[in-house]
PDBQT receptor file of N, H, CA, C and O in Angstrom, charges set to zero:
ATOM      1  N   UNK A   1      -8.766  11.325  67.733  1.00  0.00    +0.000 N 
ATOM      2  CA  UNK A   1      -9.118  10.088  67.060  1.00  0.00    +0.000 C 
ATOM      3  C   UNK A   1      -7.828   9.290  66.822  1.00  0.00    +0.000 C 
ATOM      4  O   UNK A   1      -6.752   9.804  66.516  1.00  0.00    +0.000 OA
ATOM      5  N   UNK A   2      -8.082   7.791  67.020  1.00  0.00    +0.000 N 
ATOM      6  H   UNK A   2      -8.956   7.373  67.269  1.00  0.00    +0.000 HD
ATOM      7  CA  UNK A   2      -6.971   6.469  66.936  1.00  0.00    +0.000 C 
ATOM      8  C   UNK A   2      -6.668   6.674  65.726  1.00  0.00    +0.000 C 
ATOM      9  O   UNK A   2      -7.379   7.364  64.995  1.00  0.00    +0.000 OA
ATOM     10  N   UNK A   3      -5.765   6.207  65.403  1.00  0.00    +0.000 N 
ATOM     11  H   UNK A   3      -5.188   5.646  65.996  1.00  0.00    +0.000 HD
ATOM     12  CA  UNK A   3      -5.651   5.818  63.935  1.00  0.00    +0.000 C 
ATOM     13  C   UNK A   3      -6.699   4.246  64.123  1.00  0.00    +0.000 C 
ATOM     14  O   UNK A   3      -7.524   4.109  63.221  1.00  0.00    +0.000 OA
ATOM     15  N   UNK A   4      -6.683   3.331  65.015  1.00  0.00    +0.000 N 
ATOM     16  H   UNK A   4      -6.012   3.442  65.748  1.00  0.00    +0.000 HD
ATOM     17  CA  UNK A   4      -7.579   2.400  65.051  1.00  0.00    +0.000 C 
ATOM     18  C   UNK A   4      -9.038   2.805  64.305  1.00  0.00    +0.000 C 
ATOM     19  O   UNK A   4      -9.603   2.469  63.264  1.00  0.00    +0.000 OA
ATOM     20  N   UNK A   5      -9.338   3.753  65.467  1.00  0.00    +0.000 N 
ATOM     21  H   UNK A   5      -8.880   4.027  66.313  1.00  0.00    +0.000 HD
ATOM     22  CA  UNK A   5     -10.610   4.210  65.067  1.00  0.00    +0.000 C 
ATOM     23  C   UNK A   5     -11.063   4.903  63.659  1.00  0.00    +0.000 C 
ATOM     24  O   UNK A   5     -12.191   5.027  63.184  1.00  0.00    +0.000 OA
ATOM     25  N   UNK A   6      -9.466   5.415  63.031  1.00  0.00    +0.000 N 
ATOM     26  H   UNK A   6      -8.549   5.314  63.418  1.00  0.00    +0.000 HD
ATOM     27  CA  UNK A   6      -9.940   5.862  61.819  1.00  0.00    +0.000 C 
ATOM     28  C   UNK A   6     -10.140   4.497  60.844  1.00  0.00    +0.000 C 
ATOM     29  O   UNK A   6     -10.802   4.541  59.807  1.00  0.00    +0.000 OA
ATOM     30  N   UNK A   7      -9.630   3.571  61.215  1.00  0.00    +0.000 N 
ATOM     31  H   UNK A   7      -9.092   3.535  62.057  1.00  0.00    +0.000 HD
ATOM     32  CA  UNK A   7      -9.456   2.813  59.709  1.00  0.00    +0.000 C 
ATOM     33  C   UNK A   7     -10.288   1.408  60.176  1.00  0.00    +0.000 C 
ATOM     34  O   UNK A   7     -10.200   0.326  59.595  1.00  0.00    +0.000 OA
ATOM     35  N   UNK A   8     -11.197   1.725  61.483  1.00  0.00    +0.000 N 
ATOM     36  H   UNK A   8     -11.268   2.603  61.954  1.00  0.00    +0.000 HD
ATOM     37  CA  UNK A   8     -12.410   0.554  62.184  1.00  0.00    +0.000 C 
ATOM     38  C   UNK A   8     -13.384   0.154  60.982  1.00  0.00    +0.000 C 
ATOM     39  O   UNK A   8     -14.012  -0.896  61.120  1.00  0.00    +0.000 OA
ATOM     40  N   UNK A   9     -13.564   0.893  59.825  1.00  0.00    +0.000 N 
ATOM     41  H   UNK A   9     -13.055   1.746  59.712  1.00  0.00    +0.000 HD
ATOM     42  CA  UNK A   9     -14.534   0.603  58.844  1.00  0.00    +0.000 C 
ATOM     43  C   UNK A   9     -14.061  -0.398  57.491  1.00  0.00    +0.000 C 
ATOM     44  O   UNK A   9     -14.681  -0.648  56.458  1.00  0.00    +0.000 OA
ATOM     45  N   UNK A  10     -12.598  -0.888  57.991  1.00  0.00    +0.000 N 
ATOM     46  H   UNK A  10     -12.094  -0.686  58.830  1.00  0.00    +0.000 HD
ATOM     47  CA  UNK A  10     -12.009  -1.610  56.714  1.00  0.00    +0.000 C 
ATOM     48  C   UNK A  10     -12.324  -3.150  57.208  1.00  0.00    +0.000 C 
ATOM     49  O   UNK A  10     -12.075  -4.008  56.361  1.00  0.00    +0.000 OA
ATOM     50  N   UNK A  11     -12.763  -3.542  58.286  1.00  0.00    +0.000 N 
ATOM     51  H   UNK A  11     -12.966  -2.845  58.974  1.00  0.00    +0.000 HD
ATOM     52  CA  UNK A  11     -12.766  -4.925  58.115  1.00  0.00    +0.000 C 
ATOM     53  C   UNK A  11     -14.134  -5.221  57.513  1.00  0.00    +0.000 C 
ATOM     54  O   UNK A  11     -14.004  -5.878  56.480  1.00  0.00    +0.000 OA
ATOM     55  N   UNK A  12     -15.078  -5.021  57.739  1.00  0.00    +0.000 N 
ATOM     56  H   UNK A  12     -15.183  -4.488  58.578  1.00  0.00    +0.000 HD
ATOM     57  CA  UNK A  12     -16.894  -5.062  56.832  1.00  0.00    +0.000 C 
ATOM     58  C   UNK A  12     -17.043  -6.525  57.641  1.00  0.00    +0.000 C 
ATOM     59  O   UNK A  12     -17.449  -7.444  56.930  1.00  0.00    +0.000 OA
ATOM     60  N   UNK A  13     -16.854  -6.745  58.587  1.00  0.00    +0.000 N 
ATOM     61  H   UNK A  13     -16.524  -5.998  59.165  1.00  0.00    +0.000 HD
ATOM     62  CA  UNK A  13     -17.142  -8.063  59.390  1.00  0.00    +0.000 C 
ATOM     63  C   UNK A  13     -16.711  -9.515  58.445  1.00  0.00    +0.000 C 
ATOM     64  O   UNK A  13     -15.545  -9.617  58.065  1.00  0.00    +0.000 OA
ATOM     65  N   UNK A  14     -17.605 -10.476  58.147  1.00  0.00    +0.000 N 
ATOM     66  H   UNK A  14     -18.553 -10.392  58.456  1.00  0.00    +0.000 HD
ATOM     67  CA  UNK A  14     -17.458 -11.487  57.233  1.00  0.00    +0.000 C 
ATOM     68  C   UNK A  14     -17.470 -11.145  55.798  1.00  0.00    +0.000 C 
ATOM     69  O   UNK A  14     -17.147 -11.998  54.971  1.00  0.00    +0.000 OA
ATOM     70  N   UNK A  15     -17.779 -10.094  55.487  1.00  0.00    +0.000 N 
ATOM     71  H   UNK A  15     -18.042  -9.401  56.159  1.00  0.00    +0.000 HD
ATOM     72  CA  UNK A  15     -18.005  -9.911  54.096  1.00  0.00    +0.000 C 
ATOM     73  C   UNK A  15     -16.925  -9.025  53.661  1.00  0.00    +0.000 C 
ATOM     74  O   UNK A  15     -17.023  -8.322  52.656  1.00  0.00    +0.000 OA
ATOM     75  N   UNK A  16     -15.904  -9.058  54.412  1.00  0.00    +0.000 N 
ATOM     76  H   UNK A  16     -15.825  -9.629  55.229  1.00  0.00    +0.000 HD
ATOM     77  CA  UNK A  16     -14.554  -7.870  53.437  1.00  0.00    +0.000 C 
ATOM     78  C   UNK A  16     -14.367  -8.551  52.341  1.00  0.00    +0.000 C 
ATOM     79  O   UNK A  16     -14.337  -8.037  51.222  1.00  0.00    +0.000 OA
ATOM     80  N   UNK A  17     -14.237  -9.679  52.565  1.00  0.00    +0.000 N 
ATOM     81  H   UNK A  17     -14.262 -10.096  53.474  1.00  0.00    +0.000 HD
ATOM     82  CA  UNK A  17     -12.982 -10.315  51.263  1.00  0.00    +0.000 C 
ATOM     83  C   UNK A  17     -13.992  -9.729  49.463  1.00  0.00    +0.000 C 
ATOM     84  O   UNK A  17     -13.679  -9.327  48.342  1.00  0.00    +0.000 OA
ATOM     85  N   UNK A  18     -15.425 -10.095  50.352  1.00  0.00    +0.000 N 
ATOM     86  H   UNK A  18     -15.679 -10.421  51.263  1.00  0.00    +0.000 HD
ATOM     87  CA  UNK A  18     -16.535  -9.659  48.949  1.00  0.00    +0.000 C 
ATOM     88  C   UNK A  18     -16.332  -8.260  48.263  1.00  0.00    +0.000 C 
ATOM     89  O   UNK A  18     -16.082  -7.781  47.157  1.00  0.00    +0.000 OA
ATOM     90  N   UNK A  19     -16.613  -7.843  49.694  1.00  0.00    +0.000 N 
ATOM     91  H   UNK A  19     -16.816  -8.232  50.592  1.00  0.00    +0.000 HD
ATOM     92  CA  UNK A  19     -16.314  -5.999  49.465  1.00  0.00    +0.000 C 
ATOM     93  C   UNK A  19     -15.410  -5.277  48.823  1.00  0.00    +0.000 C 
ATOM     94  O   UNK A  19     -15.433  -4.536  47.840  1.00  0.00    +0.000 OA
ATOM     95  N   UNK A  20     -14.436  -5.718  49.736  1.00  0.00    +0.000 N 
ATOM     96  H   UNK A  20     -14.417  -6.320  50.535  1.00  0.00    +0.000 HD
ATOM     97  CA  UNK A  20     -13.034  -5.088  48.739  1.00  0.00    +0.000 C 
ATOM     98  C   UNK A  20     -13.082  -5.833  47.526  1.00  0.00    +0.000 C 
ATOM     99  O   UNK A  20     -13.216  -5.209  46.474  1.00  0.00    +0.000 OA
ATOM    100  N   UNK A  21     -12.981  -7.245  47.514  1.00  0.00    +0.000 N 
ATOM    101  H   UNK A  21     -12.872  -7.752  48.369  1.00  0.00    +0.000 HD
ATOM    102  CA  UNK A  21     -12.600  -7.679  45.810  1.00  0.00    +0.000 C 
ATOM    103  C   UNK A  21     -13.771  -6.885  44.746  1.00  0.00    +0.000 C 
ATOM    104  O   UNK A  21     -13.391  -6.592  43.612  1.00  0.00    +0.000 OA
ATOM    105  N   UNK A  22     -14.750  -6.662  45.041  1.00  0.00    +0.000 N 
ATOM    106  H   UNK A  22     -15.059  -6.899  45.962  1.00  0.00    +0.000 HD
ATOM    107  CA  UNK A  22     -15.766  -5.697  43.869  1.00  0.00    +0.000 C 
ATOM    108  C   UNK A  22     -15.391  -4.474  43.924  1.00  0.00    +0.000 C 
ATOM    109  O   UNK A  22     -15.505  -3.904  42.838  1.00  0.00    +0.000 OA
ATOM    110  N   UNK A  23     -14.882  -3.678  44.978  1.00  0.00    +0.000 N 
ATOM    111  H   UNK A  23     -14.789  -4.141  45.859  1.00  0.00    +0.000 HD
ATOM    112  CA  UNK A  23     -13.993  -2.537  45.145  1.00  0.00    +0.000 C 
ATOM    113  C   UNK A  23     -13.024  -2.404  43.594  1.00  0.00    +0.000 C 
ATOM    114  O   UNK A  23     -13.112  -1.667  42.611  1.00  0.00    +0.000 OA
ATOM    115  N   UNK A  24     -12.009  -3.638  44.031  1.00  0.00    +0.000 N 
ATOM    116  H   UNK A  24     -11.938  -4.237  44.829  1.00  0.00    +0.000 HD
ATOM    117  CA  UNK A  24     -11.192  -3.559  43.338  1.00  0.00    +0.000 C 
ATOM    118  C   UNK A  24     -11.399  -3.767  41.505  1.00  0.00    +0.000 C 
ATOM    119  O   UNK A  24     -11.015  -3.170  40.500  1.00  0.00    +0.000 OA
ATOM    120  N   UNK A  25     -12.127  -4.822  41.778  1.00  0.00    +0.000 N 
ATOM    121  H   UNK A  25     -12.439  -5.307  42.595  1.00  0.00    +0.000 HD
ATOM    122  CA  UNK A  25     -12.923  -5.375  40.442  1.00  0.00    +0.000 C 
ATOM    123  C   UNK A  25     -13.346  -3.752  39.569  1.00  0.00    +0.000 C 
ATOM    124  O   UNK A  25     -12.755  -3.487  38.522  1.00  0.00    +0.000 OA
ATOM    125  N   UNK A  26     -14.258  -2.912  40.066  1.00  0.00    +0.000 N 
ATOM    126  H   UNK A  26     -14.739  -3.128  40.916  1.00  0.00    +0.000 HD
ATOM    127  CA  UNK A  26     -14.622  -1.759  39.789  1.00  0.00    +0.000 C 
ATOM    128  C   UNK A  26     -13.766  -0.889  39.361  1.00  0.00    +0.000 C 
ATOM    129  O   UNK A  26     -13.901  -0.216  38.339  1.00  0.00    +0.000 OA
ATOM    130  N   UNK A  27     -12.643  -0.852  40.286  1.00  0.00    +0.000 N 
ATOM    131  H   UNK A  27     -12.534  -1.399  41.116  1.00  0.00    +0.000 HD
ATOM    132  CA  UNK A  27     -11.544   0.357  40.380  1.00  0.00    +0.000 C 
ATOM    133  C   UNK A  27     -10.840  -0.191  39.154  1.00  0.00    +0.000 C 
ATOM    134  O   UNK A  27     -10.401   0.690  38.415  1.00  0.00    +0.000 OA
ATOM    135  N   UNK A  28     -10.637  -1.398  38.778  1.00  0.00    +0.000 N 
ATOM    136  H   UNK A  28     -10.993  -2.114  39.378  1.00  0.00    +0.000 HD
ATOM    137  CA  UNK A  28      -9.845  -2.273  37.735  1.00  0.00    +0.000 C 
ATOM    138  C   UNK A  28     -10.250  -1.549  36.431  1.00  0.00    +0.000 C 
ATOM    139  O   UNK A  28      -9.589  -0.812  35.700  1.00  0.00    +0.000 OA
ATOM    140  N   UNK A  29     -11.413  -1.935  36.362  1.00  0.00    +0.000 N 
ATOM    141  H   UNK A  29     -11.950  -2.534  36.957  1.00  0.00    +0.000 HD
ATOM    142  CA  UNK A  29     -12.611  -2.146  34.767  1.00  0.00    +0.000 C 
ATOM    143  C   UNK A  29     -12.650  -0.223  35.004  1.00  0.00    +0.000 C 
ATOM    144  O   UNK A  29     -12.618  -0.005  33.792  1.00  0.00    +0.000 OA
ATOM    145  N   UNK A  30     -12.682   0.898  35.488  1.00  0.00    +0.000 N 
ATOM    146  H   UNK A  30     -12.707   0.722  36.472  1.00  0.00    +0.000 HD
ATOM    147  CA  UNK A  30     -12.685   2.008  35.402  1.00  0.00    +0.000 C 
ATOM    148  C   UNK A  30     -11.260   2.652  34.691  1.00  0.00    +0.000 C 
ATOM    149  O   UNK A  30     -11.261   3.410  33.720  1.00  0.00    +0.000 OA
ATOM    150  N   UNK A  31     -10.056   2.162  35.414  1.00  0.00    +0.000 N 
ATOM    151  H   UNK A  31     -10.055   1.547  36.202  1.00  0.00    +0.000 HD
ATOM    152  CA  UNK A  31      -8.881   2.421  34.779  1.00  0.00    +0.000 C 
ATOM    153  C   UNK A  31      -8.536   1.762  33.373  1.00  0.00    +0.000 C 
ATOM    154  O   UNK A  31      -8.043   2.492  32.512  1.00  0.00    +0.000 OA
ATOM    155  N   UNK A  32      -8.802   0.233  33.057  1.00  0.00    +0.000 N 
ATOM    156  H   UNK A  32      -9.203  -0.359  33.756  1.00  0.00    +0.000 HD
ATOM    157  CA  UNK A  32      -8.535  -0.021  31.922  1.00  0.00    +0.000 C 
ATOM    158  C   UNK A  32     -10.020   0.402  30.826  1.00  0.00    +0.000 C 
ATOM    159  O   UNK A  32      -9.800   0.229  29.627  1.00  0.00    +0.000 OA
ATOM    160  N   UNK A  33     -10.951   0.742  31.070  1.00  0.00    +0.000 N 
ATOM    161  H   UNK A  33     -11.130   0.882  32.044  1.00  0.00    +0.000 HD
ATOM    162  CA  UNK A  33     -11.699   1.618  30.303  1.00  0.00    +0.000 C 
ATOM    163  C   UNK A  33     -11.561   3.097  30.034  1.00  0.00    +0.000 C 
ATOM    164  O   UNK A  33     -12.230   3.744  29.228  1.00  0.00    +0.000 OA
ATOM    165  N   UNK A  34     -10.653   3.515  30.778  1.00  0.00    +0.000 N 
ATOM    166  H   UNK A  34     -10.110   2.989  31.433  1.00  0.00    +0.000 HD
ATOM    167  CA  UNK A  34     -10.042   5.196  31.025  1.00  0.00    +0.000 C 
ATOM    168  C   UNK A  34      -8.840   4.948  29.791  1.00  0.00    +0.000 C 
ATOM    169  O   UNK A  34      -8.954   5.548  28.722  1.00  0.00    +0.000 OA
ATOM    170  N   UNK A  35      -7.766   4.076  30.026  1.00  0.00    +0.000 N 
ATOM    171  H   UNK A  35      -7.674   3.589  30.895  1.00  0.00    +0.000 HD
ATOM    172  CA  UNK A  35      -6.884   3.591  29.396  1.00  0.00    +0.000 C 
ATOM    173  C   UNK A  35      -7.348   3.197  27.492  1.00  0.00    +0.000 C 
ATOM    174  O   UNK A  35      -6.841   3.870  26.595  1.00  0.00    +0.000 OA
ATOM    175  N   UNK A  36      -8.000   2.442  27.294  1.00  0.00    +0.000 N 
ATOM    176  H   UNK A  36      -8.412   1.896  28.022  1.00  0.00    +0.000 HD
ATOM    177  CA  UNK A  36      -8.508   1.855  26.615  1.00  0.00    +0.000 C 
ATOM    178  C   UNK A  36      -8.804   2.669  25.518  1.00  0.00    +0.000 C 
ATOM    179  O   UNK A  36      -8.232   2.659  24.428  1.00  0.00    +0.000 OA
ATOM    180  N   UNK A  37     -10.122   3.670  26.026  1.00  0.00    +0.000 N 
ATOM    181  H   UNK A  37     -10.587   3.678  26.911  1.00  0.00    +0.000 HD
ATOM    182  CA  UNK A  37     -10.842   5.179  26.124  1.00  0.00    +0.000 C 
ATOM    183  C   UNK A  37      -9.940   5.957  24.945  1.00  0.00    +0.000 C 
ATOM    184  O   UNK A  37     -10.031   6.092  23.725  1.00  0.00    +0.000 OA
ATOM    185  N   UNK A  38      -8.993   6.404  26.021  1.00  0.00    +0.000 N 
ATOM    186  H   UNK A  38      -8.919   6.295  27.013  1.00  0.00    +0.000 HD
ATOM    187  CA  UNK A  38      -7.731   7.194  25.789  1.00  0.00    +0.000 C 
ATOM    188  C   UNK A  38      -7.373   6.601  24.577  1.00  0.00    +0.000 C 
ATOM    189  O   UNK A  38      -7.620   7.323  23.611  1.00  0.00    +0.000 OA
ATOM    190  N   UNK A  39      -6.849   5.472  24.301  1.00  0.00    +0.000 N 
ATOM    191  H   UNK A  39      -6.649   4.885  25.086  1.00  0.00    +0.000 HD
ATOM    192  CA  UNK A  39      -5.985   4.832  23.179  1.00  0.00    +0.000 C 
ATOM    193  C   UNK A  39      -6.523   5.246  21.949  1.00  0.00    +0.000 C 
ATOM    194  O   UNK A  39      -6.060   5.988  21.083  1.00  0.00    +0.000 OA
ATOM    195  N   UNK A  40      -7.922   4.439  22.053  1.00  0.00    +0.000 N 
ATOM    196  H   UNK A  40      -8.298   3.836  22.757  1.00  0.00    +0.000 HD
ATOM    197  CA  UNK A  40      -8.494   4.716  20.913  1.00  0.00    +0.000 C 
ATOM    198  C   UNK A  40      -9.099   6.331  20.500  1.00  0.00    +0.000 C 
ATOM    199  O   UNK A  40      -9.385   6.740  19.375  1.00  0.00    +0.000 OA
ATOM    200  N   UNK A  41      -9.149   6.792  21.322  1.00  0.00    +0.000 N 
ATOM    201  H   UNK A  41      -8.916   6.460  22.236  1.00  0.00    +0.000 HD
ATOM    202  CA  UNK A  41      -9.212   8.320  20.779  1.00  0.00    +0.000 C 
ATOM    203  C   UNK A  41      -8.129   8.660  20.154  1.00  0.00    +0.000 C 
ATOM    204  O   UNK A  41      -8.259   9.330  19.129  1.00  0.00    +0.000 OA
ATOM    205  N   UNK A  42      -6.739   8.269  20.632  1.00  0.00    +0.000 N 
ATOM    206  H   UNK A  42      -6.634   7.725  21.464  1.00  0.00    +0.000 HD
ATOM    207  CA  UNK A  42      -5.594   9.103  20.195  1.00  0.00    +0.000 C 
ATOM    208  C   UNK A  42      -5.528   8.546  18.621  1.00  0.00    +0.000 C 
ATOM    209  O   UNK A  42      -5.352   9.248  17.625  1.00  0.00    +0.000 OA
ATOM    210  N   UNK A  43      -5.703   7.202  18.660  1.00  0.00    +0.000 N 
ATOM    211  H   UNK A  43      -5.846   6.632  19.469  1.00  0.00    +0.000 HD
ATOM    212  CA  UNK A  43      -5.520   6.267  17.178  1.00  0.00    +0.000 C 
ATOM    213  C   UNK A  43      -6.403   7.224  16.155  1.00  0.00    +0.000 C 
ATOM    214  O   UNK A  43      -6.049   7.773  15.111  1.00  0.00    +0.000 OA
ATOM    215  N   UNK A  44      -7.744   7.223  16.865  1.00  0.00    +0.000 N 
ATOM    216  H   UNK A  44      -8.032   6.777  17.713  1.00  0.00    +0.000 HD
ATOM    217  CA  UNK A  44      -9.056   7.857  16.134  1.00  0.00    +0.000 C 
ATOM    218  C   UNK A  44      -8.730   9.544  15.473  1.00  0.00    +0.000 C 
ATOM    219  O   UNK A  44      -9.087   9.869  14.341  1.00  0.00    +0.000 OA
ATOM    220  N   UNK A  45      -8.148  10.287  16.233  1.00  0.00    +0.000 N 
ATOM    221  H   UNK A  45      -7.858  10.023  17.153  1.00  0.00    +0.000 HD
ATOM    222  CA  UNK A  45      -7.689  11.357  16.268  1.00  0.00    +0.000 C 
ATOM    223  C   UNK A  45      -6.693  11.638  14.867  1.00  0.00    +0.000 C 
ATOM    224  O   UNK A  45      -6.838  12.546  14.048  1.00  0.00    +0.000 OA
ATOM    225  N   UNK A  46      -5.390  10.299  14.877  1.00  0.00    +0.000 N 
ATOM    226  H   UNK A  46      -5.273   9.562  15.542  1.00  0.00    +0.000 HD
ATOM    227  CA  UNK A  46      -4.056  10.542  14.236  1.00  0.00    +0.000 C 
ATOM    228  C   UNK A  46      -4.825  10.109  12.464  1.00  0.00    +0.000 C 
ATOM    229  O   UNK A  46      -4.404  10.460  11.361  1.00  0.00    +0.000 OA
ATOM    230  N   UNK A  47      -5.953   9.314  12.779  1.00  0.00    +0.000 N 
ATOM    231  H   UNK A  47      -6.295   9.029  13.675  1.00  0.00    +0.000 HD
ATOM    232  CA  UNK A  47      -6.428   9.142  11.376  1.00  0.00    +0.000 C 
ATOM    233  C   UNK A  47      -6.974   9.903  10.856  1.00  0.00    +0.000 C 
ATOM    234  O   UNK A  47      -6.991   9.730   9.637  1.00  0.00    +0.000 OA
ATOM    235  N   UNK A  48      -7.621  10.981  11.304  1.00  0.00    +0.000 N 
ATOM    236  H   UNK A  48      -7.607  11.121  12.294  1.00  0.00    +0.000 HD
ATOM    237  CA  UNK A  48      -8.449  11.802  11.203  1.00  0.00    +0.000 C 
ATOM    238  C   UNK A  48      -7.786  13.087  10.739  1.00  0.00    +0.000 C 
ATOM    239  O   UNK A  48      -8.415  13.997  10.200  1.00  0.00    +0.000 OA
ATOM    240  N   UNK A  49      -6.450  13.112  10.983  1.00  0.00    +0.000 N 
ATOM    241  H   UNK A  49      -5.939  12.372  11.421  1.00  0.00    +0.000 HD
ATOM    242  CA  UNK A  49      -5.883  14.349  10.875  1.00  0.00    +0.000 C 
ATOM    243  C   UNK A  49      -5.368  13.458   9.421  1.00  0.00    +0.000 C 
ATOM    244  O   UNK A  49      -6.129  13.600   8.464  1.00  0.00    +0.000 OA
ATOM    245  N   UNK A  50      -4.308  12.683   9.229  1.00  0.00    +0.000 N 
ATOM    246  H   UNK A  50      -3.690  12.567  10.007  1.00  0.00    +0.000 HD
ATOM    247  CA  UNK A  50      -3.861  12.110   8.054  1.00  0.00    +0.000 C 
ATOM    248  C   UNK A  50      -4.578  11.762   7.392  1.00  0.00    +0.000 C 
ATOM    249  O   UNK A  50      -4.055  11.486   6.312  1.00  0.00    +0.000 OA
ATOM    250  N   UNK A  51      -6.000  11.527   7.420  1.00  0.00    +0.000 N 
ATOM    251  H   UNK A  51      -6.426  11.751   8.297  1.00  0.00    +0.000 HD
ATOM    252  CA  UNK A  51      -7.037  11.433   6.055  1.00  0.00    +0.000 C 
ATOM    253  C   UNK A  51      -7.211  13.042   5.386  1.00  0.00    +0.000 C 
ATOM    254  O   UNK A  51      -7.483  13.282   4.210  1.00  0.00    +0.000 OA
ATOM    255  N   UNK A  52      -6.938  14.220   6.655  1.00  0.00    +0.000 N 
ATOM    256  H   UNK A  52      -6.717  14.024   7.611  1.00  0.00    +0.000 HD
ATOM    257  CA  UNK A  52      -7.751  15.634   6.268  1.00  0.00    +0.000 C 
ATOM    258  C   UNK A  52      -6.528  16.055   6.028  1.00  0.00    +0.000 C 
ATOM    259  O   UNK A  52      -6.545  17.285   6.067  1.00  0.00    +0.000 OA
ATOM    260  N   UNK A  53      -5.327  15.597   5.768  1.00  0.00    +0.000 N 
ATOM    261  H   UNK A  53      -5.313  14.597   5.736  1.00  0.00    +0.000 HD
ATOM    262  CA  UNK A  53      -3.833  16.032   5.065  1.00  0.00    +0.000 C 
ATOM    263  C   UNK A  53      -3.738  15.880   4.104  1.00  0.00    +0.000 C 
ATOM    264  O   UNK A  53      -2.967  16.583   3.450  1.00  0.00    +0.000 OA
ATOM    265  N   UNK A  54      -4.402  14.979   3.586  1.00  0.00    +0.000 N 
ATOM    266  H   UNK A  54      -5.028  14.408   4.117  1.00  0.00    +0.000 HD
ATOM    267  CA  UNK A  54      -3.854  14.286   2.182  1.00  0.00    +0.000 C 
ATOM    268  C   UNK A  54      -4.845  15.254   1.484  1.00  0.00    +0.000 C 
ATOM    269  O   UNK A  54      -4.385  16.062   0.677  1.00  0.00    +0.000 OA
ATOM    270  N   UNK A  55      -6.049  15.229   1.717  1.00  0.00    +0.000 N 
ATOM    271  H   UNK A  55      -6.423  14.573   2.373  1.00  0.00    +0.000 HD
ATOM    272  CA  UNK A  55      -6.851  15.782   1.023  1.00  0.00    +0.000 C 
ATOM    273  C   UNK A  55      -6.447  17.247   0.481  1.00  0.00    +0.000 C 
ATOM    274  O   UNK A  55      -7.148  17.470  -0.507  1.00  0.00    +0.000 OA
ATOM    275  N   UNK A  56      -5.657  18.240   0.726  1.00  0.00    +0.000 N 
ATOM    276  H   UNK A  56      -5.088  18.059   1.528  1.00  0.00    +0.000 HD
ATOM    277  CA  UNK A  56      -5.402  19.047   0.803  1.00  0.00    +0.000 C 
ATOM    278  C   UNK A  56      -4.258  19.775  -0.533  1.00  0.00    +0.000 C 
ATOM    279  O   UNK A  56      -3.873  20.941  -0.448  1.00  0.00    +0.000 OA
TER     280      UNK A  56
């Protein structure tokens, strides 16, 4: 197999520019919701421990 032939499925005829940009759009909104996610757990987490410190 070409390398042509491996990578024949990236043009999507007239409709790449659609394709990939919702690709990307997707791949975007997944990482900064992963990111995001993450943050606020850690915030959620550090309060949670310093409210159950004091108490003590």
């Amino acid at each position: 197999m070409t390398l042509a032939e491996y990578f024949s499925f990236l043009p999507f005829g007239k409709y790449a520019f659609y394709i990939w940009f919702s690709y990307l759009v997707t791949i975007i909104t997944i990482v900064i919701l992963f990111i995001r996610t993450s943050s606020i757990h850690k915030k959620t987490f550090l309060q949670l421990r310093i409210k159950y410190l004091r108490e003590k």
